[in-house]
C-alpha positions in Angstrom: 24.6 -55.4 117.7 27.1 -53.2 115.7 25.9 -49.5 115.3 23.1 -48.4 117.4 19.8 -50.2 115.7 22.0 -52.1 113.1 20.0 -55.7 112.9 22.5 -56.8 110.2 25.8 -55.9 111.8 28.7 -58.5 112.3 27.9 -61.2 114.5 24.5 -60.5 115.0 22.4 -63.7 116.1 19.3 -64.7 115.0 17.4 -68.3 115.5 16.2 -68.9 112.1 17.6 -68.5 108.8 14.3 -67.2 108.0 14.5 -64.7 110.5 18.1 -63.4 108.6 16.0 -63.1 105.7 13.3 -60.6 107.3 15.8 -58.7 108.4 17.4 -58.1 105.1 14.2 -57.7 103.7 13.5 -55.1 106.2 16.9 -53.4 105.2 16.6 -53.8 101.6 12.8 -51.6 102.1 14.2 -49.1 104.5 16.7 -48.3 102.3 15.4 -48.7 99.1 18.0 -50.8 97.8 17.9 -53.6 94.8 19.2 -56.8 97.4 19.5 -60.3 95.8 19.8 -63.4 97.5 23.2 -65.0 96.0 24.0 -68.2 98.0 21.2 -70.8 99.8 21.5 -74.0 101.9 20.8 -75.3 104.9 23.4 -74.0 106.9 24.4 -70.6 104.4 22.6 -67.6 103.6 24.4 -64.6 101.4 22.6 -61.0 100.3 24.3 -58.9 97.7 23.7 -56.0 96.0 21.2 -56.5 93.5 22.7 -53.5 90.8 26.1 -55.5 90.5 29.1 -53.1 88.9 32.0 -52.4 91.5 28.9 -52.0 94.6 30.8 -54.8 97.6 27.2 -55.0 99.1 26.9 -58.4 101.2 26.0 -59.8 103.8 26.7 -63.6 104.8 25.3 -65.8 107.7 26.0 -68.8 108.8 24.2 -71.7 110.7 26.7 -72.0 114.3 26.3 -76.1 115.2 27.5 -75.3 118.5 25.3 -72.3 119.3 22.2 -73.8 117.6 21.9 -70.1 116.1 22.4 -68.3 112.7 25.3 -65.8 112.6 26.3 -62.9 110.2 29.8 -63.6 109.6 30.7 -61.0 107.0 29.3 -57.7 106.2 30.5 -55.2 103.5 28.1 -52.3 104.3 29.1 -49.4 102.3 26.7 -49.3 98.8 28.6 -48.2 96.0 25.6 -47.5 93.6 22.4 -45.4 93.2 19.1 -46.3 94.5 16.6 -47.7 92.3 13.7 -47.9 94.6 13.8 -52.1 93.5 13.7 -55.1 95.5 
């Protein structure tokens, strides 16, 4: 993990995509930010900002074949917008 107690840093494992999601949901609670879900398969998960504007907001994870294991792959962590206390 990236910063002490960051669940949703770069290259953070998890063994379901479901699990990815609880974590963002977690995130998206704890901080009281508006998160939508903006890409869904079975092997891609993406989380971004749910205000839109100029906020770079995301997270992406991807299903790892080789690791049999979900992976964040890219993170843009700073939020650009206000909180709205919506998710």
């Amino acid at each position: 993990m990236g910063k002490k107690g960051d669940k949703l840093a770069l290259g953070t494992e998890f063994y379901t995509g479901y699990q990815f999601k609880q974590v963002v949901l977690e995130y998206a609670l704890n901080k009281a930010k508006n998160i939508k879900q903006t890409r869904w398969d079975k092997t891609k998960l993406e989380f971004k900002c749910g205000i839109g504007g100029n906020c770079k907001w995301k997270v992406y994870c991807a299903y790892d074949k080789p690791s049999q294991k979900w992976i964040i792959k890219t993170r843009y962590e700073s939020h650009s917008c206000s909180r709205n206390g919506k998710c």
